[in-house]
Backbone bond lengths (Angstrom), bond angles and torsions (degrees), N, CA, C in turn:
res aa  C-N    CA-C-N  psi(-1)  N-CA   C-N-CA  omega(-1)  CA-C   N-CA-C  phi
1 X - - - 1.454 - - 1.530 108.87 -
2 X 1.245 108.45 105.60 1.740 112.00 151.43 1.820 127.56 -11.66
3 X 0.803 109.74 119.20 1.605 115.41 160.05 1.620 125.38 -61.25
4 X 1.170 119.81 147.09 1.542 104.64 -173.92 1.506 102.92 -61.91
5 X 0.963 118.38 -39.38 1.524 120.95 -162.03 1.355 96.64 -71.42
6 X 1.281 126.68 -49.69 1.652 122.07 -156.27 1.782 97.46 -81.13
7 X 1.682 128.73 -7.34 1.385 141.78 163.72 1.529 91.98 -81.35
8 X 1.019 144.87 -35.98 2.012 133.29 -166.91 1.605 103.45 -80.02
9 X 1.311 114.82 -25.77 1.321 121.45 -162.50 1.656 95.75 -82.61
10 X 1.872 110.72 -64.94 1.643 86.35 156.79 1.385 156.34 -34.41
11 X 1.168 113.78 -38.27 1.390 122.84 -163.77 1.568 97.90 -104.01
12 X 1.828 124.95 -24.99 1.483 108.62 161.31 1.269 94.38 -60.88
13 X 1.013 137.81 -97.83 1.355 148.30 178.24 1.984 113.74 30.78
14 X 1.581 81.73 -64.50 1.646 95.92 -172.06 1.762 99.09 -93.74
15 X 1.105 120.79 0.25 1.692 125.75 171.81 1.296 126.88 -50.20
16 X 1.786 107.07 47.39 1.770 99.16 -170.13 1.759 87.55 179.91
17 X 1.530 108.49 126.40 1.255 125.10 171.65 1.610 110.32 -44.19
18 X 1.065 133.12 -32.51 1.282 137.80 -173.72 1.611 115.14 -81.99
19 X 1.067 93.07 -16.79 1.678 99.93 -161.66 1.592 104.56 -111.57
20 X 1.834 113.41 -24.29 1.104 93.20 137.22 1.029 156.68 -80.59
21 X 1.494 120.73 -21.19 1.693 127.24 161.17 1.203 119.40 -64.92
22 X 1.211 131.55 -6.54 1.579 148.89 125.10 1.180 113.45 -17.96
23 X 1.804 123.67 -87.93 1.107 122.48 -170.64 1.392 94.08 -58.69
24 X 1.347 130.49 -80.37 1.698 125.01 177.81 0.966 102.15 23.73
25 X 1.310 105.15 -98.56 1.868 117.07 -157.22 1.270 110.33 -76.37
26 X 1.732 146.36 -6.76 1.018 141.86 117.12 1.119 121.38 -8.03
27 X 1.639 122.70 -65.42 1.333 144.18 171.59 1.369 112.82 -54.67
28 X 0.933 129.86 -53.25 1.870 141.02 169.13 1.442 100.15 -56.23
29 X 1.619 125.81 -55.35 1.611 128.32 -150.61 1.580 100.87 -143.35
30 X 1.300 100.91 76.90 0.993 117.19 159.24 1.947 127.36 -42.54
31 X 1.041 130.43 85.61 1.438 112.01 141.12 2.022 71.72 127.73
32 X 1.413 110.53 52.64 1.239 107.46 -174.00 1.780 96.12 -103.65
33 X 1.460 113.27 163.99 1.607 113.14 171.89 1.155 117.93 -96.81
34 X 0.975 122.74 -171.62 1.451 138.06 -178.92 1.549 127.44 -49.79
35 X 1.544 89.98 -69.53 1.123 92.30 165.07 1.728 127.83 -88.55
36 X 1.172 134.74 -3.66 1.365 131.47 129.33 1.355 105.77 -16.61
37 X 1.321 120.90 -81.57 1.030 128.03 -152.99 1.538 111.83 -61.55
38 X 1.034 118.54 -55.81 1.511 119.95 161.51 1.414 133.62 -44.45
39 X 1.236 112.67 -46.49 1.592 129.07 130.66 1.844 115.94 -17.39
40 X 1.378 104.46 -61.15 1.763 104.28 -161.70 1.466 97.76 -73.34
41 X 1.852 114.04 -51.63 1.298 110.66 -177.50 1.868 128.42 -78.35
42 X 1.331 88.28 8.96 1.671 91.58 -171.85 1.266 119.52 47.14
43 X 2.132 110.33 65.82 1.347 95.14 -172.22 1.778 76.18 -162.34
44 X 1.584 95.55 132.33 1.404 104.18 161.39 1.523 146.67 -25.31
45 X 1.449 119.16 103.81 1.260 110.74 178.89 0.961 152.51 -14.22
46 X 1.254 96.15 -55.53 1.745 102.41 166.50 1.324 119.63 -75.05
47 X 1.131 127.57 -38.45 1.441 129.04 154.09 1.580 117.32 -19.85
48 X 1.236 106.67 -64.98 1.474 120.76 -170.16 1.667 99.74 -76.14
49 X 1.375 105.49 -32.13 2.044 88.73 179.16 1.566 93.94 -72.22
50 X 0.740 131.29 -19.80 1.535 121.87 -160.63 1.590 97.62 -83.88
51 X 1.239 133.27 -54.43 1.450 161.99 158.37 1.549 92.62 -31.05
52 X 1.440 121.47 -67.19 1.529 105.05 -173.37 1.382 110.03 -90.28
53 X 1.285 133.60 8.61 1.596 137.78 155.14 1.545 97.28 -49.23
54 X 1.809 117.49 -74.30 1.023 110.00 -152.85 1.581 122.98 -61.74
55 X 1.576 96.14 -27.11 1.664 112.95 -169.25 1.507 106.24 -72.87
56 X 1.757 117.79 -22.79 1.283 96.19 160.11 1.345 111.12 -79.24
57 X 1.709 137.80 -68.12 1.356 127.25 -160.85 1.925 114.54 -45.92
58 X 1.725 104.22 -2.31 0.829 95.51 178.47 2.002 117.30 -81.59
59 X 1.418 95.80 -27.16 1.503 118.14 179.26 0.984 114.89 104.46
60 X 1.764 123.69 27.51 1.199 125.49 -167.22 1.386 99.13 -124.03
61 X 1.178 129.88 18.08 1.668 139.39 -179.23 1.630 117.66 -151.99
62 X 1.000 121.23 129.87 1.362 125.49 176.43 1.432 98.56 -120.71
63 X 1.543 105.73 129.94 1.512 127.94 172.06 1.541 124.85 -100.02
64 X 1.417 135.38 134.33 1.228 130.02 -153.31 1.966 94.34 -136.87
65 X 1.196 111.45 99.81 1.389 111.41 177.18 1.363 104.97 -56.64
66 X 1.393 130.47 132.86 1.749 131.63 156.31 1.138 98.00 -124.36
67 X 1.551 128.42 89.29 2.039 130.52 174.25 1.296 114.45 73.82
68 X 1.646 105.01 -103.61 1.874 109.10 171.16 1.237 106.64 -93.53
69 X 1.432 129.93 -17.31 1.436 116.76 -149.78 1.406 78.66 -109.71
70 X 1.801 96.76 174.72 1.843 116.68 -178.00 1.587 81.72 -135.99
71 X 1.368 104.29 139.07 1.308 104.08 171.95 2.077 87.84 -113.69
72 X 1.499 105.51 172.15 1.635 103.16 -171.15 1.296 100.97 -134.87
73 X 1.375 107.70 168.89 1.554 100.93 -172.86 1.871 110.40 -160.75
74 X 0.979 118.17 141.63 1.741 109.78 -170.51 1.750 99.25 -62.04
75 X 1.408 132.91 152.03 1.213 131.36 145.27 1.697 112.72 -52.94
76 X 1.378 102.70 -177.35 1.685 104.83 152.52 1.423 119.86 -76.66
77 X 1.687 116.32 -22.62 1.364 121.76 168.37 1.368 108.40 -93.62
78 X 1.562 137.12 5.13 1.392 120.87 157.93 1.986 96.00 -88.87
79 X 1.192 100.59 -37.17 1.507 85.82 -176.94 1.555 122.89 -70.33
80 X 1.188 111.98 -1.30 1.743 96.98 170.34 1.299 100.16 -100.64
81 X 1.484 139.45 -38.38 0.797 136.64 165.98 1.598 130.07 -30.14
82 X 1.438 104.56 -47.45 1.776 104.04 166.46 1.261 103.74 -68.77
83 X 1.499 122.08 -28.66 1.309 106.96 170.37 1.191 131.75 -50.39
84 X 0.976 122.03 -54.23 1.321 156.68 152.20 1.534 95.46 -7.40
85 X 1.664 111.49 -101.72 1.287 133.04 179.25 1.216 102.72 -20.54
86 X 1.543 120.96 -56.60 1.955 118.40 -160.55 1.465 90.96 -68.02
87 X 1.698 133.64 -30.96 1.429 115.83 160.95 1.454 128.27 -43.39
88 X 1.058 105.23 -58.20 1.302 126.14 -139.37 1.671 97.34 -71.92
């Protein structure tokens, strides 16, 4: 069982309309880049690096360097978490 604190860190984490349609299509497209992603949501780059900064330190994203590009990927705690959400 989770700690309250180590549960606040998730859910700040995912605390922003953007950052959930983030994981979303994370969840759909696995191991997508950056700008993909900015691309799918029609939303500024930097926006979205900033957006998937937090969602990793949050522990809800795992990042995989390939050269220039980062491809991204849900944790096991971003993936229950969308679970979660499609509950909720």
């Amino acid at each position: 069982m989770k700690t309250s604190k180590q549960l606040e860190r998730y859910f700040k984490g995912a605390a922003n309309h953007r950052r959930l349609d983030i994981l979303r299509l994370i969840a759909k497209n696995s191991g997508v880049t950056l700008e993909s992603i900015a691309q799918m949501l029609d939303c500024n780059i930097k926006t979205i690096s900033e957006h998937t900064r937090r969602l990793t330190q949050a522990g809800l994203l795992n990042k995989k360097y390939q050269g220039r590009q980062v491809a991204h990927f849900l944790s096991p705690y971003g993936k229950r978490f969308v679970e979660f959400a499609k509950t909720f």
